[in-house]
ZAFITI-970383 format. One record per residue (C-alpha): residue in one letter; chain; x, y, z; residue number from 1. Coordinates in Angstrom, 1 decimal. Layout:
BEGIN
<node><kedo>A</kedo><bake>A</bake><px>X</px><py>Y</py><pz>Z</pz><pase>NUM</pase></node>
...
% end
This chain:
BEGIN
<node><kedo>X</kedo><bake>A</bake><px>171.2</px><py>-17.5</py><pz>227.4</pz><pase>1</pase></node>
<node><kedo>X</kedo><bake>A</bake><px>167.5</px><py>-18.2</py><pz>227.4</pz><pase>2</pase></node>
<node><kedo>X</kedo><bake>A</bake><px>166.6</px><py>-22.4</py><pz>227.2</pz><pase>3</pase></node>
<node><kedo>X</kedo><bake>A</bake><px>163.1</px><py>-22.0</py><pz>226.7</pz><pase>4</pase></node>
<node><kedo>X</kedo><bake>A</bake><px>162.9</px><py>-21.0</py><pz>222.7</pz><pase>5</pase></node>
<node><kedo>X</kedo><bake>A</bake><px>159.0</px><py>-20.1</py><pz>223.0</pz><pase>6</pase></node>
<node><kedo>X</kedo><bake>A</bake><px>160.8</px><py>-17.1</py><pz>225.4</pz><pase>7</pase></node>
<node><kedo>X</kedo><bake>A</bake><px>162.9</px><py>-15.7</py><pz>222.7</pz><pase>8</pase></node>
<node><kedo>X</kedo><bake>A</bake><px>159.9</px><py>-16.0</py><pz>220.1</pz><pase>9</pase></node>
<node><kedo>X</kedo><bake>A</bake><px>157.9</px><py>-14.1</py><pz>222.7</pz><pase>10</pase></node>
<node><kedo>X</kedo><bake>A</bake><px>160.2</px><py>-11.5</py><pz>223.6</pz><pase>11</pase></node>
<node><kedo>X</kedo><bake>A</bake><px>161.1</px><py>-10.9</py><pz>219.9</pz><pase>12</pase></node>
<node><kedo>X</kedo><bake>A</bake><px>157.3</px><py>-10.6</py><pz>218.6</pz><pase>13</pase></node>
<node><kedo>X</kedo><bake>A</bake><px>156.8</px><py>-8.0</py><pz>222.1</pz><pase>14</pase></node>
<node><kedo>X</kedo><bake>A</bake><px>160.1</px><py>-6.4</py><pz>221.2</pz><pase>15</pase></node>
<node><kedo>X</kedo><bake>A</bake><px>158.5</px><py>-6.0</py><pz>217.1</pz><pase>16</pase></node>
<node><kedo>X</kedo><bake>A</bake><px>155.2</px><py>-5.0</py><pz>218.5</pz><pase>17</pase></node>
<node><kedo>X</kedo><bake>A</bake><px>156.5</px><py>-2.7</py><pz>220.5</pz><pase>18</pase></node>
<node><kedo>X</kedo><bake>A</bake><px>159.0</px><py>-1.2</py><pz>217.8</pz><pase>19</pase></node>
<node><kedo>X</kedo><bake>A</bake><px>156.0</px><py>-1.4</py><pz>215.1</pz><pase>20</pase></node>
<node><kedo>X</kedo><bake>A</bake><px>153.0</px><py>0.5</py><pz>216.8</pz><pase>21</pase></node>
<node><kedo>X</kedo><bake>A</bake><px>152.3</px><py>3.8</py><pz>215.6</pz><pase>22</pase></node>
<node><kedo>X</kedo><bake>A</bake><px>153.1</px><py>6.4</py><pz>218.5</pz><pase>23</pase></node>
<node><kedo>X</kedo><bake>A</bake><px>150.2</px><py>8.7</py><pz>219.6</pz><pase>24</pase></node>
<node><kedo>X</kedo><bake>A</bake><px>150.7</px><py>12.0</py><pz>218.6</pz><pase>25</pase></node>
<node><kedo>X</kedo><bake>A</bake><px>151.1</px><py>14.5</py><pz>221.0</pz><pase>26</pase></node>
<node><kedo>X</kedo><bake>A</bake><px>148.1</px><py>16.7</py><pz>221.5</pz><pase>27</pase></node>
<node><kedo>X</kedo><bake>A</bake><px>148.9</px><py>20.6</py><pz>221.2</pz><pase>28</pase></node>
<node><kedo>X</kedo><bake>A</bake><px>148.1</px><py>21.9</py><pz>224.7</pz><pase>29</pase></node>
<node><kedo>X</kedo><bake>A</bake><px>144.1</px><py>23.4</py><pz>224.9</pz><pase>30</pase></node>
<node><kedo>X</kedo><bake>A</bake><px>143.7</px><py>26.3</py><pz>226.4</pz><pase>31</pase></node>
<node><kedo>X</kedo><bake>A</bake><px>140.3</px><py>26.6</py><pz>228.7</pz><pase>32</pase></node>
<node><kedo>X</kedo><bake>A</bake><px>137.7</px><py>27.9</py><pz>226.8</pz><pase>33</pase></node>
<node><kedo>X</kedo><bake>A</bake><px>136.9</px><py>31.9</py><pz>228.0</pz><pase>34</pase></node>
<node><kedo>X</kedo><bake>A</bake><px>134.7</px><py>32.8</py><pz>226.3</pz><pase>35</pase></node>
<node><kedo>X</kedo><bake>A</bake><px>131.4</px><py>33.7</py><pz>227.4</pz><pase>36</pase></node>
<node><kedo>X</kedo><bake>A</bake><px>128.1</px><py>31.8</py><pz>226.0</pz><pase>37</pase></node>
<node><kedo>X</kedo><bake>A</bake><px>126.3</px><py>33.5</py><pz>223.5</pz><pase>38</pase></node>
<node><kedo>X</kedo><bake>A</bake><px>124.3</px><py>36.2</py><pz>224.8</pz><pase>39</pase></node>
<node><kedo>X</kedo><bake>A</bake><px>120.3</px><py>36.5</py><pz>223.7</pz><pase>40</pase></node>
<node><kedo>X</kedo><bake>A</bake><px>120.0</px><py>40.2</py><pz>221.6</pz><pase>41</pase></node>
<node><kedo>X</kedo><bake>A</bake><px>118.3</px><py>42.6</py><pz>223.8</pz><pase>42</pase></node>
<node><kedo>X</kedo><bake>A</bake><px>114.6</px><py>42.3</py><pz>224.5</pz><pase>43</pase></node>
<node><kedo>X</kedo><bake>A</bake><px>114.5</px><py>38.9</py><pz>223.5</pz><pase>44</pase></node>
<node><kedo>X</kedo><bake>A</bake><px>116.0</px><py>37.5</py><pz>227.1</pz><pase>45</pase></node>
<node><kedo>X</kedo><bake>A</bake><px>114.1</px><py>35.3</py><pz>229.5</pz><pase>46</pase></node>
<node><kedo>X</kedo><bake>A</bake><px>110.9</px><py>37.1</py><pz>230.9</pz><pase>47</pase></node>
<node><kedo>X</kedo><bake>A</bake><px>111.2</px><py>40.0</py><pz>228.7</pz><pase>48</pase></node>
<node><kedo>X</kedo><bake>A</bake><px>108.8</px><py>40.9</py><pz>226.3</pz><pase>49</pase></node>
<node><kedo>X</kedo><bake>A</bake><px>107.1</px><py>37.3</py><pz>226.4</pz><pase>50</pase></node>
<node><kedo>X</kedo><bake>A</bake><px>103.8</px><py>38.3</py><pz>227.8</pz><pase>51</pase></node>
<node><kedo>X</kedo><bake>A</bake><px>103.7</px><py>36.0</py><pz>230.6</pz><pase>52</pase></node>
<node><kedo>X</kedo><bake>A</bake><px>104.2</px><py>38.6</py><pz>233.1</pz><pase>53</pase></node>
<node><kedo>X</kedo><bake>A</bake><px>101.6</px><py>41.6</py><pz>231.9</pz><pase>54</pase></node>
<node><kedo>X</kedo><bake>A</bake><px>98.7</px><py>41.8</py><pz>233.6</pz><pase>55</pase></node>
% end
């Protein structure tokens, strides 16, 4: 048996602690996103029909 009584008072409170802290809830496994970013509607696309490039 322990002699030190500030042992068993620490153990206990570490042993409550531990018995008394909410557990994390287990995350449901994400997938990777796959999709594919968001296209720009035709025409309207880098370089196209800005009128930077006509002469």
């Amino acid at each position: 048996m322990l002699q030190d009584p500030y042992a068993v008072m620490r153990a206990l409170l570490r042993a409550e602690a531990a018995r008394s802290t909410p557990k994390p809830r287990p995350r449901p496994h994400s997938q990777p996103d796959t999709r594919k970013p968001p296209q720009p509607p035709e025409g309207q696309g880098q370089g196209q029909g800005q009128g930077r490039d006509r002469g």
